[in-house]
Short mmCIF file of the C-alpha atoms (twelve columns), coordinates in Angstrom:
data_MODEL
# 
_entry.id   MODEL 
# 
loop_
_atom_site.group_PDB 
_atom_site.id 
_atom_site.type_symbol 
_atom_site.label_atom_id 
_atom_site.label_alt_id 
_atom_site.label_comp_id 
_atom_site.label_asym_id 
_atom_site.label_seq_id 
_atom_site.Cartn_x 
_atom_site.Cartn_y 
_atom_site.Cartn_z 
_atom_site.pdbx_PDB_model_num 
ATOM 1   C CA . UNK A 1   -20.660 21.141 235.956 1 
ATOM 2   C CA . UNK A 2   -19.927 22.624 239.072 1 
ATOM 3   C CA . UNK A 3   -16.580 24.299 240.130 1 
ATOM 4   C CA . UNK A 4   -14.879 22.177 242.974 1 
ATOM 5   C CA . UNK A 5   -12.324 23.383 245.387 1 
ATOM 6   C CA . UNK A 6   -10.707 20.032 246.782 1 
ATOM 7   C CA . UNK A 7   -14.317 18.530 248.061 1 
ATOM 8   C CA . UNK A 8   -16.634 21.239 247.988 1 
ATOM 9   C CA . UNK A 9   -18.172 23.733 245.200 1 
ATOM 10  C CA . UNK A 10  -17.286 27.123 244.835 1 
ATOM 11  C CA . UNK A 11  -19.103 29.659 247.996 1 
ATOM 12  C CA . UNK A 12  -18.570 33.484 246.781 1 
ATOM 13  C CA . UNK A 13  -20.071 36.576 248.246 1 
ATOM 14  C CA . UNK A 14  -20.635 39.303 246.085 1 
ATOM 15  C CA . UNK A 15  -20.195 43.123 247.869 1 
ATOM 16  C CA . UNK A 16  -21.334 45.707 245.176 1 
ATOM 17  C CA . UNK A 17  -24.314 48.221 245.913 1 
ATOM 18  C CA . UNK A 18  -25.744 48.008 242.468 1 
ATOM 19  C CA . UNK A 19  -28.476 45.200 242.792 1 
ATOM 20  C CA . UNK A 20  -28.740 44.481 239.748 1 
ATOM 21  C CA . UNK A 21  -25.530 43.804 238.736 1 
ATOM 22  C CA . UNK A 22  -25.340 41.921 241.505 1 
ATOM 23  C CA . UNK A 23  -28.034 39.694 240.457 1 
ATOM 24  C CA . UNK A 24  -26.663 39.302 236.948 1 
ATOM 25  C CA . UNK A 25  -23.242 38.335 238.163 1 
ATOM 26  C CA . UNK A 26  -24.881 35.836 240.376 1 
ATOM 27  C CA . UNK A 27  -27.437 34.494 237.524 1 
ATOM 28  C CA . UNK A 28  -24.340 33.909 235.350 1 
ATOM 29  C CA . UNK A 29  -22.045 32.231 237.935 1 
ATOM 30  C CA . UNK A 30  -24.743 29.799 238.760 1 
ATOM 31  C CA . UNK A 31  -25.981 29.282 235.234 1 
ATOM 32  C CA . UNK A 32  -22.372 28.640 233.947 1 
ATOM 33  C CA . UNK A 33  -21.054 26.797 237.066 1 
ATOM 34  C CA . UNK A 34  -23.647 24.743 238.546 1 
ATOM 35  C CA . UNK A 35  -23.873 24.182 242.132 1 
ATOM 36  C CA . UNK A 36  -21.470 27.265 242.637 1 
ATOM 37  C CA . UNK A 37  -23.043 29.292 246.138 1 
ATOM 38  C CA . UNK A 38  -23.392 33.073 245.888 1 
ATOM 39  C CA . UNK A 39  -24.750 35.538 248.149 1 
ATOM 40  C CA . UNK A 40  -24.766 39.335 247.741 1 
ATOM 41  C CA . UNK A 41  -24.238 42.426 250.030 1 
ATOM 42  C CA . UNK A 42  -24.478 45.836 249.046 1 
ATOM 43  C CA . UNK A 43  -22.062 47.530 251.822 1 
ATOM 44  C CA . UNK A 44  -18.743 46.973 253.417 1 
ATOM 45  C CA . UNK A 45  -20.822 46.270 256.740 1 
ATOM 46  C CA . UNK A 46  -23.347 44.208 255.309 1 
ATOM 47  C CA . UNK A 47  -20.393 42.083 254.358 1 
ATOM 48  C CA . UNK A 48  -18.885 41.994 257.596 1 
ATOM 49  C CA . UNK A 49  -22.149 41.106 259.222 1 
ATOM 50  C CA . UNK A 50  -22.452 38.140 257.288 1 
ATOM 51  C CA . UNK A 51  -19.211 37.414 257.712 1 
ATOM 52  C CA . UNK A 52  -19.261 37.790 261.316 1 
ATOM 53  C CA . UNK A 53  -22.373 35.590 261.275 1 
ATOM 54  C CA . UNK A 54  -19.867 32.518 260.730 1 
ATOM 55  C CA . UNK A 55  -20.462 31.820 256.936 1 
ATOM 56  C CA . UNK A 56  -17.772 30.505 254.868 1 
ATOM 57  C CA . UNK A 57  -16.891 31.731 251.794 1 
ATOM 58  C CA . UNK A 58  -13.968 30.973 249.709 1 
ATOM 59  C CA . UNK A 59  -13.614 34.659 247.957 1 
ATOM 60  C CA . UNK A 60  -15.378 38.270 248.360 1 
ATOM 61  C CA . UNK A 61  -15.673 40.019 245.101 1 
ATOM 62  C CA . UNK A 62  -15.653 43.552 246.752 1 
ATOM 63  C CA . UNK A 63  -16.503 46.921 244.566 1 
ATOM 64  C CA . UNK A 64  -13.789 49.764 244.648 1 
ATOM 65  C CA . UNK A 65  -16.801 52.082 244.251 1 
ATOM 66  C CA . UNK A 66  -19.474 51.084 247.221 1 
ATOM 67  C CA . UNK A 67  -20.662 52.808 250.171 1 
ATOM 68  C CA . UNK A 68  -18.198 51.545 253.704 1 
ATOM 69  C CA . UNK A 69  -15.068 51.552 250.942 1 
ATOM 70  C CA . UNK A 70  -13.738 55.113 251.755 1 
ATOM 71  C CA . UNK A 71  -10.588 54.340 249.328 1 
ATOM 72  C CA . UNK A 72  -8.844  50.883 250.637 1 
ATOM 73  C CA . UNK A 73  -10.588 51.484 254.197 1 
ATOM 74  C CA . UNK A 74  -13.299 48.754 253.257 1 
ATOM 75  C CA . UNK A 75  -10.828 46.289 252.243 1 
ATOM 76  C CA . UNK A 76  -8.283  47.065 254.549 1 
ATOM 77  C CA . UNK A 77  -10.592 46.198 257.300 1 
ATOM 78  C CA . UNK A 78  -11.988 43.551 256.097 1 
ATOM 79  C CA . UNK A 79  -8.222  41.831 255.946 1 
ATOM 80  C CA . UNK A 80  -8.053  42.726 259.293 1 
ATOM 81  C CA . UNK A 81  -10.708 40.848 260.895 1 
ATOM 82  C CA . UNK A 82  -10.863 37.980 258.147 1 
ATOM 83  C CA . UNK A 83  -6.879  37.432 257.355 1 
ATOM 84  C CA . UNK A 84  -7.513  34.370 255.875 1 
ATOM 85  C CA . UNK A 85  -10.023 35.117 253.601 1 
ATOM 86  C CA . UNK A 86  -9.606  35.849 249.788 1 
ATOM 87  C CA . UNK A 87  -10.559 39.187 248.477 1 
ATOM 88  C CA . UNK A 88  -10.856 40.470 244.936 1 
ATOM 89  C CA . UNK A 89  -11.116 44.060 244.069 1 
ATOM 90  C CA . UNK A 90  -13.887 44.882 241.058 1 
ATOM 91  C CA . UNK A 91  -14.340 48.291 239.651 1 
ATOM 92  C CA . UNK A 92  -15.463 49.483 236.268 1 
ATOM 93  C CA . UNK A 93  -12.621 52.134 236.555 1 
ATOM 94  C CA . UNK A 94  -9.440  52.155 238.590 1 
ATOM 95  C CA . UNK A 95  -5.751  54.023 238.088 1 
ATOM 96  C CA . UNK A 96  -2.849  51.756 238.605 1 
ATOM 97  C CA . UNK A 97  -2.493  53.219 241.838 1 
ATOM 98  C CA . UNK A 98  -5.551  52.162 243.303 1 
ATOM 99  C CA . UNK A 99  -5.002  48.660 242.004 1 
ATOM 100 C CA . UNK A 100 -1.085  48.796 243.201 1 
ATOM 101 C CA . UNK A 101 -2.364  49.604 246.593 1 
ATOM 102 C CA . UNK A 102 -5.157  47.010 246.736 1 
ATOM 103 C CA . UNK A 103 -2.284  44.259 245.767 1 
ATOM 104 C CA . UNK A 104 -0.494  45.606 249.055 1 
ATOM 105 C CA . UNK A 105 -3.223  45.538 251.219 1 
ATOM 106 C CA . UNK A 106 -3.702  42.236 250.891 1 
ATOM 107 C CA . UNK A 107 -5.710  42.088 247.132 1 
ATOM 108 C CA . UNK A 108 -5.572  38.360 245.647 1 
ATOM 109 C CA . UNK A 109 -6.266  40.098 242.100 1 
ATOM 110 C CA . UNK A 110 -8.519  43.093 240.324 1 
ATOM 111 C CA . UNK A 111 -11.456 42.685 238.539 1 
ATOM 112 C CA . UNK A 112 -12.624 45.245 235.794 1 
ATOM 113 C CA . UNK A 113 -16.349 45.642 235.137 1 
ATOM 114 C CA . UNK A 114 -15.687 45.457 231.896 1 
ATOM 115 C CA . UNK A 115 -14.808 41.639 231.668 1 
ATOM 116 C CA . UNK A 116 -16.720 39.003 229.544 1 
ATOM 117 C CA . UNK A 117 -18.607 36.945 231.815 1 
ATOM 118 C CA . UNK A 118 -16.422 34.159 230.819 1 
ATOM 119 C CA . UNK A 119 -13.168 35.686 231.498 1 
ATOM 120 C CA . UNK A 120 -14.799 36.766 234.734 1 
ATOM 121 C CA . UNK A 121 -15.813 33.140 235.827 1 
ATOM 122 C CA . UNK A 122 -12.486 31.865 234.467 1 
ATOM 123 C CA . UNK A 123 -10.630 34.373 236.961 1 
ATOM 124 C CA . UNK A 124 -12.935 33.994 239.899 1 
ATOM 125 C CA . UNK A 125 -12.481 29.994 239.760 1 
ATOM 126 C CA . UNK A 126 -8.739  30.474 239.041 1 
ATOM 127 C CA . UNK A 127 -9.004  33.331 242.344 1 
ATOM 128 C CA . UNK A 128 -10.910 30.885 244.588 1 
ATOM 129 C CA . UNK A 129 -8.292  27.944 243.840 1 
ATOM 130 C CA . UNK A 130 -5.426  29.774 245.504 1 
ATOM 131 C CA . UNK A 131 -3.621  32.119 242.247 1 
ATOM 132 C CA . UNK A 132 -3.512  35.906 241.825 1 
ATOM 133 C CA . UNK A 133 -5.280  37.439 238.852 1 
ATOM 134 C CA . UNK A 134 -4.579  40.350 237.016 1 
ATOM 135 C CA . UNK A 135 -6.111  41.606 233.553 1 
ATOM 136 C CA . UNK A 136 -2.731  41.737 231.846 1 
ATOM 137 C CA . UNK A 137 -3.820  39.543 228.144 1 
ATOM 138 C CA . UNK A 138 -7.601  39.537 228.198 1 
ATOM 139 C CA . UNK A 139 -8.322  37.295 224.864 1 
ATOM 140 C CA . UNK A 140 -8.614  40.257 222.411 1 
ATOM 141 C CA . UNK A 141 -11.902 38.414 220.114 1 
ATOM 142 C CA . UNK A 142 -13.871 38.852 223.740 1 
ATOM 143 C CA . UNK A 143 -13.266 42.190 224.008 1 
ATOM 144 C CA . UNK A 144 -13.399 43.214 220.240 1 
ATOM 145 C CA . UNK A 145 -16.933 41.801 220.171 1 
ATOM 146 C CA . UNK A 146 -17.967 43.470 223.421 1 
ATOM 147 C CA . UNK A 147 -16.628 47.043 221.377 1 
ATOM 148 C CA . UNK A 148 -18.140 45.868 218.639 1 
ATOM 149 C CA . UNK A 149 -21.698 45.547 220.346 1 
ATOM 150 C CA . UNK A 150 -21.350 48.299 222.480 1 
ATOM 151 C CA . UNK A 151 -20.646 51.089 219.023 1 
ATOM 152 C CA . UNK A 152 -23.946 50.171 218.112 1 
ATOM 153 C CA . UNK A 153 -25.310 51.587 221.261 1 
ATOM 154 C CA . UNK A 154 -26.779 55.128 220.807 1 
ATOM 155 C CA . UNK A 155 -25.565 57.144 223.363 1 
ATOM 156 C CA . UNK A 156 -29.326 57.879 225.375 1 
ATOM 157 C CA . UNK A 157 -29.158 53.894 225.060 1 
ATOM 158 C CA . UNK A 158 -25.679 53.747 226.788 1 
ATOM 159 C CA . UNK A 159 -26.636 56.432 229.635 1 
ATOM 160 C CA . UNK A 160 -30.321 54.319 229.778 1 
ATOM 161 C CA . UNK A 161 -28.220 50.433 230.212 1 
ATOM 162 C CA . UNK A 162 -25.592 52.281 232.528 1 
ATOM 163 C CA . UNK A 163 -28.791 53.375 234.944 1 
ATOM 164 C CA . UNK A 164 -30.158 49.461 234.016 1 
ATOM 165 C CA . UNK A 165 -27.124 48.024 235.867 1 
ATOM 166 C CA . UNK A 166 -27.865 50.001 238.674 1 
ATOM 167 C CA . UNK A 167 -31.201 49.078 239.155 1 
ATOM 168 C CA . UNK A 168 -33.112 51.837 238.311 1 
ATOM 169 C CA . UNK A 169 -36.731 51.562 237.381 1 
ATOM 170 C CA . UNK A 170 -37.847 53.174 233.821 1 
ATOM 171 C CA . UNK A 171 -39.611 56.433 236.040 1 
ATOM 172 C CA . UNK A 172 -36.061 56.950 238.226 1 
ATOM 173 C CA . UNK A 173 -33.947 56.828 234.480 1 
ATOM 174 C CA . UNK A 174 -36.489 58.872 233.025 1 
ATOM 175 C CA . UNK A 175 -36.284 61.575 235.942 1 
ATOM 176 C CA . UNK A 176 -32.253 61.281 236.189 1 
ATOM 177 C CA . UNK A 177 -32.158 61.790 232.278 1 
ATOM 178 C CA . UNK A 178 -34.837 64.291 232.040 1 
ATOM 179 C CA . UNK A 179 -37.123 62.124 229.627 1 
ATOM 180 C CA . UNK A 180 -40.411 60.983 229.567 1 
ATOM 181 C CA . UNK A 181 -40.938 57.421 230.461 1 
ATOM 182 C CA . UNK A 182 -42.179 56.226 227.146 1 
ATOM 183 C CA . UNK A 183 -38.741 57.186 225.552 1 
ATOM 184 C CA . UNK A 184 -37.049 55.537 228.089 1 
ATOM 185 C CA . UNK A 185 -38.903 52.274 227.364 1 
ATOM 186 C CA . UNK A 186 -38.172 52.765 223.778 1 
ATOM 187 C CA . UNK A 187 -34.392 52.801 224.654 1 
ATOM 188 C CA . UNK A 188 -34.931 49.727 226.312 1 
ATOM 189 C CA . UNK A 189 -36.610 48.195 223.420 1 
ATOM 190 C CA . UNK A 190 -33.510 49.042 221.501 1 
ATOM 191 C CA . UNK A 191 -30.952 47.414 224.268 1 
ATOM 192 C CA . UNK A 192 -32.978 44.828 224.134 1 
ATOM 193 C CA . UNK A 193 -33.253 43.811 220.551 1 
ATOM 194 C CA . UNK A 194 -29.220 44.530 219.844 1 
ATOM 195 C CA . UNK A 195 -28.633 42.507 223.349 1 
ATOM 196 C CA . UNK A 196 -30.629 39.685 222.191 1 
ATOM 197 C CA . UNK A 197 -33.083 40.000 225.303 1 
ATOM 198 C CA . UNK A 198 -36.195 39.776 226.003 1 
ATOM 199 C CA . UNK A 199 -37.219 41.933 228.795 1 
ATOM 200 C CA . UNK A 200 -35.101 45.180 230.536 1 
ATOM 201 C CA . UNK A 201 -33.479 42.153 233.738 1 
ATOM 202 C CA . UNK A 202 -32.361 40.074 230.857 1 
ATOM 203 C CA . UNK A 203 -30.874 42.906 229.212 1 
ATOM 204 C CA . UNK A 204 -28.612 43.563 232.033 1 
ATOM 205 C CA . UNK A 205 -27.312 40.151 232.447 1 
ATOM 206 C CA . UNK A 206 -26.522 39.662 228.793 1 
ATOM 207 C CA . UNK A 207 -24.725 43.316 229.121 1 
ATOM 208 C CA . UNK A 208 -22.884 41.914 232.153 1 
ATOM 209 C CA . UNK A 209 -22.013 38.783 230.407 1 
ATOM 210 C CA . UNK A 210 -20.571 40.705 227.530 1 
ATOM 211 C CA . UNK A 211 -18.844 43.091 229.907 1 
ATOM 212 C CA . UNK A 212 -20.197 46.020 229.218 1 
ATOM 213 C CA . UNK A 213 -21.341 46.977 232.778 1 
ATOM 214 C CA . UNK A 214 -19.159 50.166 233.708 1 
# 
C-alpha cells in the first residue's frame, strides 16, 4: 500500500554518490511502499539542478559523505535556496557534532547507514509527514540480527560487500583489494549465499535492507 501524505504518495529524492546504494534504497522504498516516487542524484549540484528544475519533493535524503557536501556547506545551501523543503542527513558514520550541527542548520532528523530497511522506511514516512527523527531506541531484535549476520562475514567478504555498495564492478574490487578476479567472485558467492541472494545487485539490496551498508 502506498504511503500518503494528505492526497498524494510519498515523492523523495535520494542525494548519495554511491549508485548502488542508491538503487537499493530506491528498490526497497518502492517494493515496500507502493506508489512511493524516488529519484536519485549523486552530488549536491545534481540535487539542486533538479530541484531548480521545479520538481516537488516532499524530503531529500542527503549523504554527510558526498562530493558538493564540504562539511554542512551542501546542506546549508540547499536550506538556503529551498527553505521549505525537508532534509534528512544519512551517513554510515557521524560524531554527535556533526549531527548537532546538521539539527541547527536546519536537519529534520539523521539517518545512519546502518538502519534496517524497515526502520529506515518507518523514519522516512514518519520524516515526510512533518516529525523529526533521531536514532535514539532502534528496536534492538533488528539490529541484533543485522550483528548477527554481519559476524558471519569473513573479513575479504566485508571489504568485497563494502566496495558492492559502492558500485564497483568485480575487476575495480579486485584491483582496489589487490586480488584476482576469480577470488573476488568467490567472495561474492559467499555474500550471496549467507545474504540469501541470488546474484552480486541483489546482494546489495538485501545488505541495505538489513543495514549493513556502512
Amino acid at each position: 500500500m502506498a504511503y500518503f501524505l494528505g492526497n498524494k504518495t510519498m515523492r523523495l529524492l535520494i542525494a548519495d554518490d554511491h549508485d548502488l546504494l542508491r538503487d537499493a534504497l530506491r528498490s526497497h522504498f518502492e517494493r515496500e511502499a507502493p506508489g512511493t516516487f524516488v529519484q536519485g542524484v549523486g552530488t549536491v549540484s545534481e540535487a539542486l539542478k533538479v530541484l531548480d528544475d521545479g520538481q516537488p519533493f516532499d524530503i531529500l535524503l542527503l549523504d554527510l559523505r558526498m562530493p558538493g557536501m564540504n562539511g554542512l556547506n551542501g546542506l546549508v545551501r540547499l536550506r538556503e535556496r529551498y527553505p521549505s523543503l525537508k532534509i534528512a542527513l544519512m551517513s554510515g558514520e557521524a560524531k554527535n557534532e556533526d549531527i548537532r550541527l546538521a539539527m541547527a542548520h536546519g536537519a529534520i532528523g539523521f539517518l545512519p547507514k546502518t538502519l534496517p530497511g524497515s526502520v529506515l522506511l518507518q523514519a522516512v514516512q514518519r520524516m515526510a509527514g512533518g516529525e523529526v527523527f533521531m536514532p535514539d531506541n532502534l528496536p534492538e531484535s533488528a539490529m541484533a540480527d543485522s550483528n548477527a549476520l554481519n559476524s558471519t562475514f569473513t573479513r575479504r567478504e566485508r571489504e568485497v560487500l563494502d566496495f558492492l555498495l559502492k558500485g564497483q564492478s568485480n575487476k575495480e574490487i579486485a584491483r582496489a583489494l589487490d586480488l584476482e578476479e576469480v577470488t573476488v567472485k568467490l567472495h561474492i558467492r559467499g555474500l550471496c549465499r549467507k545474504l540469501g541472494a541470488k546474484n552480486r545487485t541483489q546482494a546489495a539490496m538485501r545488505a541495505v535492507e538489513l543495514g549493513l551498508a556502512r
